[in-house]
One Martini backbone bead per residue (centre of mass of N, CA, C, O) as a GRO file, in nm:
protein
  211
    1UNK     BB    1   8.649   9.949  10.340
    2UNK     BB    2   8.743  10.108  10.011
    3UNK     BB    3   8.582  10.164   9.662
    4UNK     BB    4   8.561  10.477   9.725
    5UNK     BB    5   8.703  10.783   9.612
    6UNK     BB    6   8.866  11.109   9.655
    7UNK     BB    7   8.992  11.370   9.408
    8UNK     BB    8   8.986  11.684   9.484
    9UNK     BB    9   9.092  11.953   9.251
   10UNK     BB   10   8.865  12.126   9.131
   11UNK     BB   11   8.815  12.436   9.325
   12UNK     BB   12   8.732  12.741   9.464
   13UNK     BB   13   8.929  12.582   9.678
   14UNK     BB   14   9.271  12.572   9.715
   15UNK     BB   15   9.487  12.298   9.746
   16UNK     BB   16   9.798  12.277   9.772
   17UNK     BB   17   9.880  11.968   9.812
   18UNK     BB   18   9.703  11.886   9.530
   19UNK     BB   19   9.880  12.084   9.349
   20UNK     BB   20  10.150  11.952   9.392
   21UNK     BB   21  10.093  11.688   9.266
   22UNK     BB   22   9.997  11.747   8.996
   23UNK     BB   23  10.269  11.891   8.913
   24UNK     BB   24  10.398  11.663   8.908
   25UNK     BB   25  10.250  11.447   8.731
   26UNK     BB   26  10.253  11.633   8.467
   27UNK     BB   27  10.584  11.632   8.496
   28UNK     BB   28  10.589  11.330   8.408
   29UNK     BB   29  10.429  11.262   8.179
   30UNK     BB   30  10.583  11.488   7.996
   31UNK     BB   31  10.844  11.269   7.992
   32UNK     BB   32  10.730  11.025   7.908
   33UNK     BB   33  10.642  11.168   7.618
   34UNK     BB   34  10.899  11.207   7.537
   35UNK     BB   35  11.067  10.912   7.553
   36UNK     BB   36  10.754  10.839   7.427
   37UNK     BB   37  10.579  10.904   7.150
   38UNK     BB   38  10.451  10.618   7.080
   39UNK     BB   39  10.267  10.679   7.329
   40UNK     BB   40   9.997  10.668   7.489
   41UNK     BB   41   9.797  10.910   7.674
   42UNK     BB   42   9.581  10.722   7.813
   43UNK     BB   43   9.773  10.591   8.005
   44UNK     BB   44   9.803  10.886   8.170
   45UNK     BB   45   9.532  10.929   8.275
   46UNK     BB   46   9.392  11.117   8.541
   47UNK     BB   47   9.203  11.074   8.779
   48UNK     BB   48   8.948  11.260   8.926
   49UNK     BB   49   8.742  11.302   9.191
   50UNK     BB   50   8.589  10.990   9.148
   51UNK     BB   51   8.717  10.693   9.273
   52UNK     BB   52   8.760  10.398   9.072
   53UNK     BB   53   8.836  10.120   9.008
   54UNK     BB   54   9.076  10.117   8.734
   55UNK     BB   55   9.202  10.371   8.814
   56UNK     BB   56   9.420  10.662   8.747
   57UNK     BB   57   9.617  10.770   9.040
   58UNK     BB   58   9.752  10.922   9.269
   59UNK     BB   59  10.067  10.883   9.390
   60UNK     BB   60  10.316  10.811   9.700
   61UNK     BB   61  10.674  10.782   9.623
   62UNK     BB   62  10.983  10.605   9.707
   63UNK     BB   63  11.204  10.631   9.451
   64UNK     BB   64  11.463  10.760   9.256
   65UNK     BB   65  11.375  11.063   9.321
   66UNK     BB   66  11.184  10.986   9.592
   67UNK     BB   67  10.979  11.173   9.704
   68UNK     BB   68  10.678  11.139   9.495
   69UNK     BB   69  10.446  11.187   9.200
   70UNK     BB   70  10.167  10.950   9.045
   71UNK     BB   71  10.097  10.751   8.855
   72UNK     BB   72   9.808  10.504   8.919
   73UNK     BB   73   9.680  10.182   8.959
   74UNK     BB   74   9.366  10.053   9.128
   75UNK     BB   75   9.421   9.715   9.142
   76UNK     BB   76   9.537   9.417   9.188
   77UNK     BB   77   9.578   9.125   8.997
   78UNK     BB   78   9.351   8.818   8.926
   79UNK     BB   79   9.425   8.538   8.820
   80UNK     BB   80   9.155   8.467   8.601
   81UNK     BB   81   9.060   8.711   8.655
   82UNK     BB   82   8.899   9.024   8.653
   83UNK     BB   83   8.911   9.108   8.906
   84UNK     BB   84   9.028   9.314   9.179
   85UNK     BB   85   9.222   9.449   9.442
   86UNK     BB   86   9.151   9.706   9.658
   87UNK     BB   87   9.211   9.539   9.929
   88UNK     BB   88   9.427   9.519  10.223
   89UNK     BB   89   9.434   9.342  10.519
   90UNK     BB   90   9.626   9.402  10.788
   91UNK     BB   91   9.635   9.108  10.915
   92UNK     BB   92   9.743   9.006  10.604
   93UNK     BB   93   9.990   9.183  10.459
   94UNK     BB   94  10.246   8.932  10.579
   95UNK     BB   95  10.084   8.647  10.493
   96UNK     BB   96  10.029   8.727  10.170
   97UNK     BB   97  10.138   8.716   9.859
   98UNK     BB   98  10.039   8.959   9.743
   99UNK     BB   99  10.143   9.137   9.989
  100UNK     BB  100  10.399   9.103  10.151
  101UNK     BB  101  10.586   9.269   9.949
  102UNK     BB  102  10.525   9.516   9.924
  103UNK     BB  103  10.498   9.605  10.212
  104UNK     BB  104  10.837   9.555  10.229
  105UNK     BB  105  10.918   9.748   9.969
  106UNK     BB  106  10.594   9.905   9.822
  107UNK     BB  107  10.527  10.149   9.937
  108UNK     BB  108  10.207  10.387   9.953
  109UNK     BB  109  10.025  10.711   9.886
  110UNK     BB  110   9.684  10.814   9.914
  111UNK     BB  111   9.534  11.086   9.798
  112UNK     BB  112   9.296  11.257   9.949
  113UNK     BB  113   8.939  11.388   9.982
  114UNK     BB  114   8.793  11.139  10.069
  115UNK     BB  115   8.594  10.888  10.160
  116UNK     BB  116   8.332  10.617  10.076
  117UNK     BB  117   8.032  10.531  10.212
  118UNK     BB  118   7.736  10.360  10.303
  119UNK     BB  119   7.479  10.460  10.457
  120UNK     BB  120   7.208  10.262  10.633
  121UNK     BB  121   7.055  10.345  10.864
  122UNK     BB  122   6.897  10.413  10.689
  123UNK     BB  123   6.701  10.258  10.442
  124UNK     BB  124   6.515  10.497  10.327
  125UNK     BB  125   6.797  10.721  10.300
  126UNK     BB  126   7.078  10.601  10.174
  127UNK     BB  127   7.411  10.723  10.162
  128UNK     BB  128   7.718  10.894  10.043
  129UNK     BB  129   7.988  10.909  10.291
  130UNK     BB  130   8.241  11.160  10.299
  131UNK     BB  131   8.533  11.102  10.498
  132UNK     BB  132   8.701  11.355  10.727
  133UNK     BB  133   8.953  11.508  10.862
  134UNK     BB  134   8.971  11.705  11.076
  135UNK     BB  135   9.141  11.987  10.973
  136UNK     BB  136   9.156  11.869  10.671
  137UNK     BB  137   9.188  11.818  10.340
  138UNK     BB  138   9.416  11.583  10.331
  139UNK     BB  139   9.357  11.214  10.305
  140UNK     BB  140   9.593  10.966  10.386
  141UNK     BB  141   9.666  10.644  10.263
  142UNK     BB  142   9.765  10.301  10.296
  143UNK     BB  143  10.019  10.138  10.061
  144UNK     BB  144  10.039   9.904   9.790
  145UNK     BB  145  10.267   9.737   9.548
  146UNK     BB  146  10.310   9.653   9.207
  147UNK     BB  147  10.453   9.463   8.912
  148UNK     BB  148  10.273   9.353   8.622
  149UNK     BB  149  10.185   9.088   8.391
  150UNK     BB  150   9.998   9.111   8.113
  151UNK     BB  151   9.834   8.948   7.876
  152UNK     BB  152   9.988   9.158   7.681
  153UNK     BB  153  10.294   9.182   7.813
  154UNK     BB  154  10.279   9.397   7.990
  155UNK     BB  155  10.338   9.637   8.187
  156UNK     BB  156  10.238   9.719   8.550
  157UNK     BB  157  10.140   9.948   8.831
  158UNK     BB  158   9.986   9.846   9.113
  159UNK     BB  159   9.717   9.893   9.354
  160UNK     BB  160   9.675   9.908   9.747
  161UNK     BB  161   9.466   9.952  10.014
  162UNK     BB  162   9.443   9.958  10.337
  163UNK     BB  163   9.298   9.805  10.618
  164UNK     BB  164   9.076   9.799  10.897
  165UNK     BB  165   8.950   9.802  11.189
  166UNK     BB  166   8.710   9.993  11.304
  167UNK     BB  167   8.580  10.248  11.462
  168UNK     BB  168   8.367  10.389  11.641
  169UNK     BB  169   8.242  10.546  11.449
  170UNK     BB  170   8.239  10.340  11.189
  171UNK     BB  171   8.062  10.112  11.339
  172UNK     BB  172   7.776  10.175  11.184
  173UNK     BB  173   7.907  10.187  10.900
  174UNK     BB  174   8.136   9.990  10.924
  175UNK     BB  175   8.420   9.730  10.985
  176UNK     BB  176   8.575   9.928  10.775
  177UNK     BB  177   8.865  10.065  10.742
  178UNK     BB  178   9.143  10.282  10.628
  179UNK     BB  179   9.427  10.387  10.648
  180UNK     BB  180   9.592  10.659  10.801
  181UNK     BB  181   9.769  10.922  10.762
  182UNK     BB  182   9.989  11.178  10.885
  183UNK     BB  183  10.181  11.435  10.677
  184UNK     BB  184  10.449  11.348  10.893
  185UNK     BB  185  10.460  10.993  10.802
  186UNK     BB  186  10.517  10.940  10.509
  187UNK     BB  187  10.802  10.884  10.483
  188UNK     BB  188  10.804  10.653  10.724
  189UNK     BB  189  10.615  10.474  10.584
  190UNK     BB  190  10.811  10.465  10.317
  191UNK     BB  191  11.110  10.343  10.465
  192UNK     BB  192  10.989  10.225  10.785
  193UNK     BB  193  10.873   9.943  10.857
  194UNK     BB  194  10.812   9.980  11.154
  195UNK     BB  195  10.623  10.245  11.111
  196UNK     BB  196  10.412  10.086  10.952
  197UNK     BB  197  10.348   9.880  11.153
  198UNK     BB  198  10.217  10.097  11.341
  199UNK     BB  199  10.015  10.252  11.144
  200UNK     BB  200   9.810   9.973  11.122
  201UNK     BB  201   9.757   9.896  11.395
  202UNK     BB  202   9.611  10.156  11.496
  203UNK     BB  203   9.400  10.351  11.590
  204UNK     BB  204   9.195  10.504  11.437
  205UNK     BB  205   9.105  10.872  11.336
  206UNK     BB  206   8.847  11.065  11.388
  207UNK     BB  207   8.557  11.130  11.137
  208UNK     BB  208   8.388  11.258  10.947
  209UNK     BB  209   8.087  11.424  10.775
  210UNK     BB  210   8.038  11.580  10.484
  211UNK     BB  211   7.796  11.823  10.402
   0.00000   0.00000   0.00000
């Protein structure tokens, strides 16, 4: 399960990888209101922070430009109803029609500062727990995304993130968690369905709880 995670922009240690990104993201921003001057800007407005369901966050996609980062909306839609998903289990991401075609189409990599999980070992003094890669700063995970026609006719491209089996650490607090991709693997995971397949599959790697 991975419900709410990190995406710390501006902090007192500046992270490059982080900062590369929000600067694509800005000038695709910059692009697309020249391009429609009388679209919203709030359609663009990317959260920073706490990401959580039905925000817009950075992602990372193979494009027509490459592989490039923009802003996408978080959980794809569930028609006849409100809410979102925001999570495919890896077991069924080629199994069911939801996810199916993304996955084999449309992979993206979610950029964070780390995930959230709710630790309740203690009951009476639960805290939400933010795990992150040792000696990392950015914490990719993997996902899939559609492109869907909502309600009032609009069109718009929704991600969601993949999760997988618990590893030994996580399983004290959580039976799922996301999968993680490292630094060099971004590429291949997006190009390569046989590459992605073995990604998903893995055993994920272990993980600290941030001070």
């Amino acid at each position: 399960m991975c419900a709410f995670y990190q995406f710390e922009y501006e902090r007192e240690e500046e992270i490059a990888e982080i900062r590369k990104i929000m600067n694509e993201i800005n000038e695709r921003i910059k692009s697309n209101l020249a391009k429609n001057p009388d679209s919203d800007p709030a359609e663009y407005h990317v959260r920073t922070g706490v990401i959580y369901p039905k925000y817009i966050a950075p992602v990372i996609i193979d494009g027509k430009e490459g592989i490039s980062a923009g802003p996408m909306r978080w959980g794809l839609p569930i028609y006849g109803k409100k809410d979102v998903n925001i999570n495919a289990t890896m077991e069924k991401v080629e199994q069911l029609s939801m996810f199916s075609k993304g996955f084999r189409e449309r992979r993206l990599v979610v950029p964070t500062t780390g995930f959230f999980e709710w630790d309740k070992r203690d009951p009476e003094n639960k805290y939400k727990a933010l795990f992150r890669l040792p000696g990392a700063d950015v914490l990719y995970l993997a996902g899939l995304y559609g492109t869907y026609t909502l309600d009032d006719g609009s069109k718009e491209s929704r991600f969601t993130i993949i999760t997988t089996a618990a590893n030994e650490g996580m399983k004290p607090i959580h039976k799922r968690m996301p999968v993680m991709l490292y630094p060099n693997e971004l590429g291949s995971y997006l190009r390569d369905i046989d590459d992605a397949r073995r990604i998903i599959t893995r055993v994920q790697p272990e993980l600290v709880i941030a001070a």
